[in-house]
mmCIF file of the N, C-alpha and C atoms, coordinates in Angstrom:
data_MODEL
# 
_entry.id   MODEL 
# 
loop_
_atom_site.group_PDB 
_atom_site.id 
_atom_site.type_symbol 
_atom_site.label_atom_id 
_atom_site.label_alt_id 
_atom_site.label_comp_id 
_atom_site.label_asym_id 
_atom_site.label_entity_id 
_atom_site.label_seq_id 
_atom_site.pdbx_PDB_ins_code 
_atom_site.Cartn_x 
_atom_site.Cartn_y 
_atom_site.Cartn_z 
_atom_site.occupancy 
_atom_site.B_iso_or_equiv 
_atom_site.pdbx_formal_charge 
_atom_site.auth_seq_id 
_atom_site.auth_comp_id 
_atom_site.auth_asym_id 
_atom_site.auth_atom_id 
_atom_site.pdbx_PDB_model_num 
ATOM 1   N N  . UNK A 1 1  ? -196.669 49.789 29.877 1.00 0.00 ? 1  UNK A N  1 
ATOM 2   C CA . UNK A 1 1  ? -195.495 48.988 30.087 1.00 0.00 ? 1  UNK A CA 1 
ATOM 3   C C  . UNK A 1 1  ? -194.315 49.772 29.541 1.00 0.00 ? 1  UNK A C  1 
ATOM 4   N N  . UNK A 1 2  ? -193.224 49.691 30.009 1.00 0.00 ? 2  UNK A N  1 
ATOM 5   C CA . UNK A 1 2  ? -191.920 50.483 30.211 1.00 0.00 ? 2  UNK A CA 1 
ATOM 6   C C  . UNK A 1 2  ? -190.819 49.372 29.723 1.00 0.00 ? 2  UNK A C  1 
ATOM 7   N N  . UNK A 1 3  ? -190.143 49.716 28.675 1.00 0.00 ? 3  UNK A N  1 
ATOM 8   C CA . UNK A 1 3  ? -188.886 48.448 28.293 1.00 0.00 ? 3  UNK A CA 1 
ATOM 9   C C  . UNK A 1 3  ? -187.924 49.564 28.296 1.00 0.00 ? 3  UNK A C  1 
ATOM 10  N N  . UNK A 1 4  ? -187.129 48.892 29.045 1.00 0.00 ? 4  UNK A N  1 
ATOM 11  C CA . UNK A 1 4  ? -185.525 49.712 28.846 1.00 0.00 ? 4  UNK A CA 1 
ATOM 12  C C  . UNK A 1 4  ? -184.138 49.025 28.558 1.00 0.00 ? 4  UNK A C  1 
ATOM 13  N N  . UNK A 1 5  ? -183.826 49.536 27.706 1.00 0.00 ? 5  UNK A N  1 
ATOM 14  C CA . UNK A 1 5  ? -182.698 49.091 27.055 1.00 0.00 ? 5  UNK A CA 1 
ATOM 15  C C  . UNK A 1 5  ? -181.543 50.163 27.263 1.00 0.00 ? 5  UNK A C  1 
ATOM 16  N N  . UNK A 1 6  ? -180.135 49.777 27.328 1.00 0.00 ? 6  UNK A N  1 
ATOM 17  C CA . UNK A 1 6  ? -178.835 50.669 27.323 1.00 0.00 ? 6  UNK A CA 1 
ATOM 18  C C  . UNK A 1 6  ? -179.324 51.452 26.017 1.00 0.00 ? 6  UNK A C  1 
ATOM 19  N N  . UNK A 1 7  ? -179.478 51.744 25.101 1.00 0.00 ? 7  UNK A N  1 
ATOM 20  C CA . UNK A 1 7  ? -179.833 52.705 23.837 1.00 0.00 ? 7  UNK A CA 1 
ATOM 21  C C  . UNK A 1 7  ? -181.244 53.405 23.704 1.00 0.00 ? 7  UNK A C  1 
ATOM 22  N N  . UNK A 1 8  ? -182.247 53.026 24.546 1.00 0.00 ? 8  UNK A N  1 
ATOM 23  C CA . UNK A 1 8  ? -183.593 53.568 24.492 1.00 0.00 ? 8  UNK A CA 1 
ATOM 24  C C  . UNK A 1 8  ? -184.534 53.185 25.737 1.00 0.00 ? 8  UNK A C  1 
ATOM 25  N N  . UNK A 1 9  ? -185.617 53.913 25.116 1.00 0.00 ? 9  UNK A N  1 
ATOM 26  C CA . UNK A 1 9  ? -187.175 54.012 26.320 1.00 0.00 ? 9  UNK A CA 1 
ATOM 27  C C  . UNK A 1 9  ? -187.782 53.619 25.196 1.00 0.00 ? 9  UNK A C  1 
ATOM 28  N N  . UNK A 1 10 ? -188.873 52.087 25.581 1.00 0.00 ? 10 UNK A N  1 
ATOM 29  C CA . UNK A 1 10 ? -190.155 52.131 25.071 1.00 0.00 ? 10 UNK A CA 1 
ATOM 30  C C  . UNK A 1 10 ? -191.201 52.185 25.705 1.00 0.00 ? 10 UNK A C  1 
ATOM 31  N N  . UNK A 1 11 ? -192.340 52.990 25.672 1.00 0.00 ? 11 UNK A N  1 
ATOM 32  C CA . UNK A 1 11 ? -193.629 52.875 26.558 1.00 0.00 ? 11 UNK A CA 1 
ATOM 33  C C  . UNK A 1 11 ? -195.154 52.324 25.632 1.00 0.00 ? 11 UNK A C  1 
ATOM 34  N N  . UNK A 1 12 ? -195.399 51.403 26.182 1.00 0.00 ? 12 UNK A N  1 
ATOM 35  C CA . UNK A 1 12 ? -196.288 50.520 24.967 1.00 0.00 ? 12 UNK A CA 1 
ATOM 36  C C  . UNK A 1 12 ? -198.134 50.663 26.033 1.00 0.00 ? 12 UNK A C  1 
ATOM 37  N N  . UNK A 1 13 ? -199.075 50.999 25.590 1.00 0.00 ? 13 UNK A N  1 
ATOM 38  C CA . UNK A 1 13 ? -200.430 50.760 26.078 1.00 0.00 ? 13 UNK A CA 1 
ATOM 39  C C  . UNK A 1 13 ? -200.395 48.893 26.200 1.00 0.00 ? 13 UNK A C  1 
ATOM 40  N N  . UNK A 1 14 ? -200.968 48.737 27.335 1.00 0.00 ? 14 UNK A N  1 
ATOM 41  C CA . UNK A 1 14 ? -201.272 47.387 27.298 1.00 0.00 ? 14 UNK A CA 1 
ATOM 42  C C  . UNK A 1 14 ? -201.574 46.740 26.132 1.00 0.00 ? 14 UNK A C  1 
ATOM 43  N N  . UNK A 1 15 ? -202.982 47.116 25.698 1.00 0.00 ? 15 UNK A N  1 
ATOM 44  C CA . UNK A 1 15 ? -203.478 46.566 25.127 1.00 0.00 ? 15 UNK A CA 1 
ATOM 45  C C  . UNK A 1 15 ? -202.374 46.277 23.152 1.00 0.00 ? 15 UNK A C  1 
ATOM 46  N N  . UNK A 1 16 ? -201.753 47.604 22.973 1.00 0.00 ? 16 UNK A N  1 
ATOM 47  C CA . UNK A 1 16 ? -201.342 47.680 22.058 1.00 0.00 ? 16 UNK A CA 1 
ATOM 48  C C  . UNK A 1 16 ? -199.950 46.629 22.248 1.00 0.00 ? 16 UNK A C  1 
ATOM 49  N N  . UNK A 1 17 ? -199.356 46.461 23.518 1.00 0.00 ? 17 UNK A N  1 
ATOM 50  C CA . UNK A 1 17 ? -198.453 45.317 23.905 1.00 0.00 ? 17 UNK A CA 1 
ATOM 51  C C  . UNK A 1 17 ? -198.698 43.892 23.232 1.00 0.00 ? 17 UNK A C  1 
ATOM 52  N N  . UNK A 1 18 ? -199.785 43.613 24.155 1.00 0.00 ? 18 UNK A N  1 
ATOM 53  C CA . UNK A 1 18 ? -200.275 42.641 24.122 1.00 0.00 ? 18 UNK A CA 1 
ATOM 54  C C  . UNK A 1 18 ? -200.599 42.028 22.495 1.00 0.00 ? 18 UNK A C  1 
ATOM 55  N N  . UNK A 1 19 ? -200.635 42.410 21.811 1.00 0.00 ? 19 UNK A N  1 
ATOM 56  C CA . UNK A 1 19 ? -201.234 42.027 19.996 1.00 0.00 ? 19 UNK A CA 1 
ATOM 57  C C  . UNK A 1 19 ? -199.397 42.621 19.122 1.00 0.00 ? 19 UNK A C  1 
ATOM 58  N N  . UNK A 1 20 ? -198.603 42.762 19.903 1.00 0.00 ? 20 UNK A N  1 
ATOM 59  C CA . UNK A 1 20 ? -197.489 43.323 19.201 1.00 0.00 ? 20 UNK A CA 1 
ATOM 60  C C  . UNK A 1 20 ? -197.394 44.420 18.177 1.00 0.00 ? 20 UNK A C  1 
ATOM 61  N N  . UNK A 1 21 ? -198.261 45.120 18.915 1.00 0.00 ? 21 UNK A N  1 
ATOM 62  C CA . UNK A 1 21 ? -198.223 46.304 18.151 1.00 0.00 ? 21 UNK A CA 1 
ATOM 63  C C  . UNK A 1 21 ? -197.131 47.689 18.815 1.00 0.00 ? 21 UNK A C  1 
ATOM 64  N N  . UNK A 1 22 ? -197.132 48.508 18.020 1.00 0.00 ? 22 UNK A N  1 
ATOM 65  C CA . UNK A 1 22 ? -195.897 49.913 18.180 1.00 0.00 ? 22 UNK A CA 1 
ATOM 66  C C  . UNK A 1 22 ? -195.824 49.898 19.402 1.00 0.00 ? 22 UNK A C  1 
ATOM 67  N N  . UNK A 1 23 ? -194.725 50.735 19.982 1.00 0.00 ? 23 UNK A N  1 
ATOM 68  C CA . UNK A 1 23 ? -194.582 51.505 21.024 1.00 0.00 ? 23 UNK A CA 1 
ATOM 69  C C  . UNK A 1 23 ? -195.259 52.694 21.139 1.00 0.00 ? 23 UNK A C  1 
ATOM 70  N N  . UNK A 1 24 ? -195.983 53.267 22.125 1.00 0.00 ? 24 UNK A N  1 
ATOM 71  C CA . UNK A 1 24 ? -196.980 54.501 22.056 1.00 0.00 ? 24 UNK A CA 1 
ATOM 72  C C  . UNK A 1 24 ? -195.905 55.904 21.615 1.00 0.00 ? 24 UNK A C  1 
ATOM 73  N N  . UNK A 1 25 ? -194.617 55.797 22.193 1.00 0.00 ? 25 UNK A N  1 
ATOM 74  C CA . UNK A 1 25 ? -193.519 56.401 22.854 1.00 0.00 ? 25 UNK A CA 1 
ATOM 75  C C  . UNK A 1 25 ? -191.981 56.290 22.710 1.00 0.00 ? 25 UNK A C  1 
ATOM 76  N N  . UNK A 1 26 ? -190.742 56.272 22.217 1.00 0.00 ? 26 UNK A N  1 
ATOM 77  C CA . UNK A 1 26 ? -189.433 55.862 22.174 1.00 0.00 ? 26 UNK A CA 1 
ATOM 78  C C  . UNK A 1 26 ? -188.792 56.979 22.223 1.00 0.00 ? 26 UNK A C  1 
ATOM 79  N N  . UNK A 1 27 ? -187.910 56.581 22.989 1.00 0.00 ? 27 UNK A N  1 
ATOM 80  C CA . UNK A 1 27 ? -186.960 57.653 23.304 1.00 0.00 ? 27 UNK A CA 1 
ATOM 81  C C  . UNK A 1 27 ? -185.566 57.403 23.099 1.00 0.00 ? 27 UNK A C  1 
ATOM 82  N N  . UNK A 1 28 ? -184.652 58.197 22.422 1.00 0.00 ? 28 UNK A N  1 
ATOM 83  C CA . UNK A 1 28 ? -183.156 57.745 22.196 1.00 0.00 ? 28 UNK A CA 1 
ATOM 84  C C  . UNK A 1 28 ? -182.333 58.213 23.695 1.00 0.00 ? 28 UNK A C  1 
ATOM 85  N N  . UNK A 1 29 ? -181.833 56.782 24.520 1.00 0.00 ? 29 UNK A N  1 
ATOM 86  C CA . UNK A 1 29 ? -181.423 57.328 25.629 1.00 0.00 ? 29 UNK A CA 1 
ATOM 87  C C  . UNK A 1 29 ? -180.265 58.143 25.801 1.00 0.00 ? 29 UNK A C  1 
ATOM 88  N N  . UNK A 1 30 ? -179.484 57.691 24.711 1.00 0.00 ? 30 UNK A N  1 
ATOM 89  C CA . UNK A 1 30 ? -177.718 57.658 24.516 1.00 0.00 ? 30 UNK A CA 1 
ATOM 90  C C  . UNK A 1 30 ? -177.458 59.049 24.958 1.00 0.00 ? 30 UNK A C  1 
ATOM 91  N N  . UNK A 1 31 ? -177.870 59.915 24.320 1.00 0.00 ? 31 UNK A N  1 
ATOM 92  C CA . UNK A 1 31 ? -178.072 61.520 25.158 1.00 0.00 ? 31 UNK A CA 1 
ATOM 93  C C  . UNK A 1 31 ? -177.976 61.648 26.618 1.00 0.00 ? 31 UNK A C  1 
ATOM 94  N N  . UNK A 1 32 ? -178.539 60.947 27.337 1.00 0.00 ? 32 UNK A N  1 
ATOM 95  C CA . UNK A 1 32 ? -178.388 61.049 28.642 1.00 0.00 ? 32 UNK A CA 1 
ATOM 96  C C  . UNK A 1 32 ? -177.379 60.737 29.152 1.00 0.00 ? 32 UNK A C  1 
ATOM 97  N N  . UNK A 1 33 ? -176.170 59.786 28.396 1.00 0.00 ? 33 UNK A N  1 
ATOM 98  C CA . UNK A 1 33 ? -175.035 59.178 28.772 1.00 0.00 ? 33 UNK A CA 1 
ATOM 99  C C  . UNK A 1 33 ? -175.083 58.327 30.217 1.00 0.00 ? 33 UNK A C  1 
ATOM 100 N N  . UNK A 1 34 ? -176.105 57.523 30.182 1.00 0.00 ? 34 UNK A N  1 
ATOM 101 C CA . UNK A 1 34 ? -175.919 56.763 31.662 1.00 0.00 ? 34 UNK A CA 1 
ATOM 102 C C  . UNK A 1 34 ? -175.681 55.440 31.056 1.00 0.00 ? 34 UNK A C  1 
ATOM 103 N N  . UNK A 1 35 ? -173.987 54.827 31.082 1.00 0.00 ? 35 UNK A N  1 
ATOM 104 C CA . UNK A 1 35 ? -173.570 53.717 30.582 1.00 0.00 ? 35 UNK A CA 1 
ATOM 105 C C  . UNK A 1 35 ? -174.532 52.487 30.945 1.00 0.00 ? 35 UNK A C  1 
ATOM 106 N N  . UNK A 1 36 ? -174.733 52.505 32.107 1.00 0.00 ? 36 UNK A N  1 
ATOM 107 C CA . UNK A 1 36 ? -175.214 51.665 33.433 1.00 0.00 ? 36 UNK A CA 1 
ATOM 108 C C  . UNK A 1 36 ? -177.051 51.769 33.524 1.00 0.00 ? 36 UNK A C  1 
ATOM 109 N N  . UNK A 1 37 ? -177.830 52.753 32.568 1.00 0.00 ? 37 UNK A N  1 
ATOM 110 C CA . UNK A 1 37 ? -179.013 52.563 32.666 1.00 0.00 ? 37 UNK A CA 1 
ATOM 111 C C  . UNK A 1 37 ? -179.591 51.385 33.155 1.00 0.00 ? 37 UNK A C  1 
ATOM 112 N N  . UNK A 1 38 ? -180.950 52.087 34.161 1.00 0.00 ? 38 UNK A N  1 
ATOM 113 C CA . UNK A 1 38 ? -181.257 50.399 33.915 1.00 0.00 ? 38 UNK A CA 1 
ATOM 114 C C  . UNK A 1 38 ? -183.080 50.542 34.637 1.00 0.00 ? 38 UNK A C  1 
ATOM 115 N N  . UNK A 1 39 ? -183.163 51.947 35.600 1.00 0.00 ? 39 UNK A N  1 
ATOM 116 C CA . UNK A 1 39 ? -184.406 51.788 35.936 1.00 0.00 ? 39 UNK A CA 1 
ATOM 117 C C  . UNK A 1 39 ? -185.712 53.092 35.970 1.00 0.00 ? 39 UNK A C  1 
ATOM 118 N N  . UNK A 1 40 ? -186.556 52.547 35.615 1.00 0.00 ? 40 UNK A N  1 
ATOM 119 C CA . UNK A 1 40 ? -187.512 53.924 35.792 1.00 0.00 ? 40 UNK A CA 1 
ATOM 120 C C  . UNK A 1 40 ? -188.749 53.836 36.163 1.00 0.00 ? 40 UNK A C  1 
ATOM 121 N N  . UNK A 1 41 ? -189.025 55.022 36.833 1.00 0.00 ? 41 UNK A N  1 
ATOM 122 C CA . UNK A 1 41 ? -190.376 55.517 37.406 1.00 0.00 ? 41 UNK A CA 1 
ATOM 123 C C  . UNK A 1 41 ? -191.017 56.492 36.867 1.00 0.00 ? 41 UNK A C  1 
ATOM 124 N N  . UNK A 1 42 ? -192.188 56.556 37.074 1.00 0.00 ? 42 UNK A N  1 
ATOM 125 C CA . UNK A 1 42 ? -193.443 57.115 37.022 1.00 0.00 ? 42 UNK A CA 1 
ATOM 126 C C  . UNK A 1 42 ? -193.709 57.878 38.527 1.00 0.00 ? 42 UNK A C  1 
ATOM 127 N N  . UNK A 1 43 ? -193.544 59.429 38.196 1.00 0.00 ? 43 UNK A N  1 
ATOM 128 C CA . UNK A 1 43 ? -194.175 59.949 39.658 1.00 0.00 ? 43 UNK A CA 1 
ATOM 129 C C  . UNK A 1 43 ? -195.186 60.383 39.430 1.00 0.00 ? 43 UNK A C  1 
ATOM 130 N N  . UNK A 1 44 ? -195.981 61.211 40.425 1.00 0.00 ? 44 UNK A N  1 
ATOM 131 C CA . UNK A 1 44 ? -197.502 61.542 40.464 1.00 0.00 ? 44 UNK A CA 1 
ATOM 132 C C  . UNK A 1 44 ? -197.773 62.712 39.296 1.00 0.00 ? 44 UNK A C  1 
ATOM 133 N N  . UNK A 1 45 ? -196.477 62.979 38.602 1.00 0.00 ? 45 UNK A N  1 
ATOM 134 C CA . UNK A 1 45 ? -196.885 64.488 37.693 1.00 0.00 ? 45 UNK A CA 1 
ATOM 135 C C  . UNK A 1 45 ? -196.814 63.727 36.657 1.00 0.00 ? 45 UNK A C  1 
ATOM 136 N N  . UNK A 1 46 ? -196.312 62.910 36.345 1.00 0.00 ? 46 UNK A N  1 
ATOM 137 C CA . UNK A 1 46 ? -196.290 61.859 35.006 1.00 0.00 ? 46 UNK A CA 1 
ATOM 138 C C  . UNK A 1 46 ? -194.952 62.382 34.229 1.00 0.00 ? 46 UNK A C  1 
ATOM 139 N N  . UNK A 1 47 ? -193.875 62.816 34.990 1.00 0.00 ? 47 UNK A N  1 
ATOM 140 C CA . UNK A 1 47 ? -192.588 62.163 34.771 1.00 0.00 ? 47 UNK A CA 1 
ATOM 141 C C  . UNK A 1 47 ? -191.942 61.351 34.721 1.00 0.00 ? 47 UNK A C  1 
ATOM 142 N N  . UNK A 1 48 ? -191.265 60.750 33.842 1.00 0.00 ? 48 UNK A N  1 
ATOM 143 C CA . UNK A 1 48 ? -190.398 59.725 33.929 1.00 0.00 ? 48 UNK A CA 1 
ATOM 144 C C  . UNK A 1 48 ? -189.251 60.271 34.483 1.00 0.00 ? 48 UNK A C  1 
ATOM 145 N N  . UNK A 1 49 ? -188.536 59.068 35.293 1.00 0.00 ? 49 UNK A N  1 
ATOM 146 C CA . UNK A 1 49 ? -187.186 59.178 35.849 1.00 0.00 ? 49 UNK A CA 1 
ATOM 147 C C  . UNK A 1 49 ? -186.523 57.813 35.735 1.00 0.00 ? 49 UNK A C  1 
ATOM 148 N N  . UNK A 1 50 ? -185.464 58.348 35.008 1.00 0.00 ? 50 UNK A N  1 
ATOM 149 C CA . UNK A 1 50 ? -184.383 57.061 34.589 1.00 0.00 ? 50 UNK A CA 1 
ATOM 150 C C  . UNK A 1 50 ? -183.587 57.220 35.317 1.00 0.00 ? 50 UNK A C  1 
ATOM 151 N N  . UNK A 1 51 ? -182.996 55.954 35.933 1.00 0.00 ? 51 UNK A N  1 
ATOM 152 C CA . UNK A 1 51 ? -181.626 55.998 36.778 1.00 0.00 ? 51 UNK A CA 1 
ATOM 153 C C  . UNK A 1 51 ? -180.629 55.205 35.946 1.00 0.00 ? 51 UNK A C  1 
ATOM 154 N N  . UNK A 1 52 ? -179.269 55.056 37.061 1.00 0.00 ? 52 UNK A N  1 
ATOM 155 C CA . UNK A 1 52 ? -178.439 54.449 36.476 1.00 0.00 ? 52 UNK A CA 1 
ATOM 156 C C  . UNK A 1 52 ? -177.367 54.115 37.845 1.00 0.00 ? 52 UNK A C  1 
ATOM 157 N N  . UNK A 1 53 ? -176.842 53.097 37.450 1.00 0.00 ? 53 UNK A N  1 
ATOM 158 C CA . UNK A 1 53 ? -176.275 52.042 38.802 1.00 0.00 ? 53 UNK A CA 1 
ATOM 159 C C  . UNK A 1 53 ? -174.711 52.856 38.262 1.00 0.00 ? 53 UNK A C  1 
ATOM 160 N N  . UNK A 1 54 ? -174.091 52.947 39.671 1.00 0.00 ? 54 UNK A N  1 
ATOM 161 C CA . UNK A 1 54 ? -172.625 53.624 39.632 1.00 0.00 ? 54 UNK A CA 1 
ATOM 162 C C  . UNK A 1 54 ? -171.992 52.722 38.730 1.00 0.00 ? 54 UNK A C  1 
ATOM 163 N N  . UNK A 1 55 ? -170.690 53.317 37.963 1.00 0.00 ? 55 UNK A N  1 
ATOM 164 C CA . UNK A 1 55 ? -170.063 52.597 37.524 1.00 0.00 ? 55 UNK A CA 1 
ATOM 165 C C  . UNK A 1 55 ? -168.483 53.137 37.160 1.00 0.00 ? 55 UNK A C  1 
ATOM 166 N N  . UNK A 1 56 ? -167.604 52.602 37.639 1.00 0.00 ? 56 UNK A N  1 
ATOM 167 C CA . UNK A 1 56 ? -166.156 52.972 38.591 1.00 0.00 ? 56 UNK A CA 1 
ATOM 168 C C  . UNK A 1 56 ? -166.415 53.799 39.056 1.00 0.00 ? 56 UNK A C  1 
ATOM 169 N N  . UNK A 1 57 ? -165.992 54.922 38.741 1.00 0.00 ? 57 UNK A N  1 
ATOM 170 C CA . UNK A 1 57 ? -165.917 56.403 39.830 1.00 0.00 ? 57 UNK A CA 1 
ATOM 171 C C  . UNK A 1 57 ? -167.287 57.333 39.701 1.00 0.00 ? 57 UNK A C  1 
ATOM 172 N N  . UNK A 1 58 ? -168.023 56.720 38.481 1.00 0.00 ? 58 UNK A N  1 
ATOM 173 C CA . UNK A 1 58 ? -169.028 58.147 38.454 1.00 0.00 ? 58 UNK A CA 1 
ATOM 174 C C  . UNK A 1 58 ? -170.043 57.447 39.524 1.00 0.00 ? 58 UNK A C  1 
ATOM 175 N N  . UNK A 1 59 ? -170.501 58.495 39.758 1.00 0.00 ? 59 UNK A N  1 
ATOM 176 C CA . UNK A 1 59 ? -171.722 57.939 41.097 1.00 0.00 ? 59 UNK A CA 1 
ATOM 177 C C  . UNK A 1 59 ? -173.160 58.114 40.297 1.00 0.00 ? 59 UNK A C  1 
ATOM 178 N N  . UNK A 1 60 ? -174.198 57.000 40.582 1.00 0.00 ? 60 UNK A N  1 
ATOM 179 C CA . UNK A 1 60 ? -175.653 56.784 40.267 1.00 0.00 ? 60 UNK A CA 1 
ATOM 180 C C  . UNK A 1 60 ? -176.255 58.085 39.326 1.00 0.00 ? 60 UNK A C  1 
ATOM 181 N N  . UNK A 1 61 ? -176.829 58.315 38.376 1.00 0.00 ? 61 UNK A N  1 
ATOM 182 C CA . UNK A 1 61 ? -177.452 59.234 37.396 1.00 0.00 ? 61 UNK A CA 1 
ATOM 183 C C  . UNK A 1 61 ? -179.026 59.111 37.769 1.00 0.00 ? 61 UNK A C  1 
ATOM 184 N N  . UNK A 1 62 ? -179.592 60.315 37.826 1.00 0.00 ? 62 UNK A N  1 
ATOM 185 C CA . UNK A 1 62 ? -181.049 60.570 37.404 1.00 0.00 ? 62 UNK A CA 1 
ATOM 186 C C  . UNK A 1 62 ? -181.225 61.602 36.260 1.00 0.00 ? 62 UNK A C  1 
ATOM 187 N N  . UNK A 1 63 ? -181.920 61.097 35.488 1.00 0.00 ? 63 UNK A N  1 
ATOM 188 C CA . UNK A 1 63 ? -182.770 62.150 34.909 1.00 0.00 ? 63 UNK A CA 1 
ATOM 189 C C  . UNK A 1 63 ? -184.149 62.237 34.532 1.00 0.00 ? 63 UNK A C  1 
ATOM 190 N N  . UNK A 1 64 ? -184.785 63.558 34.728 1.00 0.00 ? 64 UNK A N  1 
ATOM 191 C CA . UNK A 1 64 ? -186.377 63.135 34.641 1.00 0.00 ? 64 UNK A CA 1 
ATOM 192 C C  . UNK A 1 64 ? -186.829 63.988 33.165 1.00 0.00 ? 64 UNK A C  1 
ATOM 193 N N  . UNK A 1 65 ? -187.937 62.909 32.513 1.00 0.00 ? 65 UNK A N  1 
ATOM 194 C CA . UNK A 1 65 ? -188.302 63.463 31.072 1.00 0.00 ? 65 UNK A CA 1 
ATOM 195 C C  . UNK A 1 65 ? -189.318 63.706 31.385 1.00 0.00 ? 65 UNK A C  1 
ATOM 196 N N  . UNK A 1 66 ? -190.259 64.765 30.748 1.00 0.00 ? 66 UNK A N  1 
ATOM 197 C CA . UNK A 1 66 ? -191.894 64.633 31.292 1.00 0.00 ? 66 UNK A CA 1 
ATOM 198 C C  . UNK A 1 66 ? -192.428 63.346 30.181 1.00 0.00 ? 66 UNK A C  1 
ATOM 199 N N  . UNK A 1 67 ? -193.400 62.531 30.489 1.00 0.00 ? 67 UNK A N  1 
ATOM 200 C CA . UNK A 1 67 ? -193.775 61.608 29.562 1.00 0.00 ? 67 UNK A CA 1 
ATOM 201 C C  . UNK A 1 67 ? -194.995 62.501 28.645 1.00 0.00 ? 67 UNK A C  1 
ATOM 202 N N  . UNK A 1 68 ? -194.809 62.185 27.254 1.00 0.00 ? 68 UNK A N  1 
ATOM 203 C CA . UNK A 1 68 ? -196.092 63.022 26.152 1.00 0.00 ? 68 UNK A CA 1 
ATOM 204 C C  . UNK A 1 68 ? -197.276 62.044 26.984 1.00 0.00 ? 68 UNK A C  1 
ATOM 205 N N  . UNK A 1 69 ? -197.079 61.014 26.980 1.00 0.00 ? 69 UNK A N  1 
ATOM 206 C CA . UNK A 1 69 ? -198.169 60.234 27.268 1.00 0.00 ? 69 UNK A CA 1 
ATOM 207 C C  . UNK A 1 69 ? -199.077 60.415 28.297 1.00 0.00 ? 69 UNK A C  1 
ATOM 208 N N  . UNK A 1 70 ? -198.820 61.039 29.410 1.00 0.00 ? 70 UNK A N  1 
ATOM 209 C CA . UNK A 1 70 ? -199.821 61.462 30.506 1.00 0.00 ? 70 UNK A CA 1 
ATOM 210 C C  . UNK A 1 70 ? -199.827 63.342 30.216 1.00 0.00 ? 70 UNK A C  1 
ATOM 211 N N  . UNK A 1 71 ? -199.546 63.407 29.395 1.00 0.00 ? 71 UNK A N  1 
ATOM 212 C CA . UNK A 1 71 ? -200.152 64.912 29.277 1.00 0.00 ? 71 UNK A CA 1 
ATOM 213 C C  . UNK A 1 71 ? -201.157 65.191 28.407 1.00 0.00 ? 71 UNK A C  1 
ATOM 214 N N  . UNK A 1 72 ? -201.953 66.020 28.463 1.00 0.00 ? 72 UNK A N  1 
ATOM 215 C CA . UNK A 1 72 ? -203.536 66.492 28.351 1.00 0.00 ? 72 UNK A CA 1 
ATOM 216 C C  . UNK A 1 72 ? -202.877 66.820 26.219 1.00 0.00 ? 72 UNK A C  1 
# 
């Protein structure tokens, strides 16, 4: 499970969700500067990609992190 907030990434194992336990994963987003954060994917290499919705003149943001979590 994936929580996103304007200031961060959390990526939590189900199971560790579920009983309120840590995040596996957190990431400080603010670095990326996408005011407007708001969505992310999982592609087949186990990157994350955060977007971000236009906002006045700047147009839509991607950026892709590799996730620690799907790597060997």
């Amino acid at each position: 499970m994936a929580i996103r907030t304007y200031r961060s990434l959390s990526i939590y194992r189900t199971d560790a969700l579920l009983v309120g336990g840590p995040a596996d994963f957190t990431l400080d987003t603010r670095p990326l500067k996408q005011r407007v954060g708001e969505s992310i994917a999982l592609d087949d290499r186990g990157d994350l990609w955060l977007g971000s919705e236009a906002s006045g003149s700047r147009a839509p943001q991607l950026a892709r992190i590799a996730c620690p979590l799907t790597r060997p």
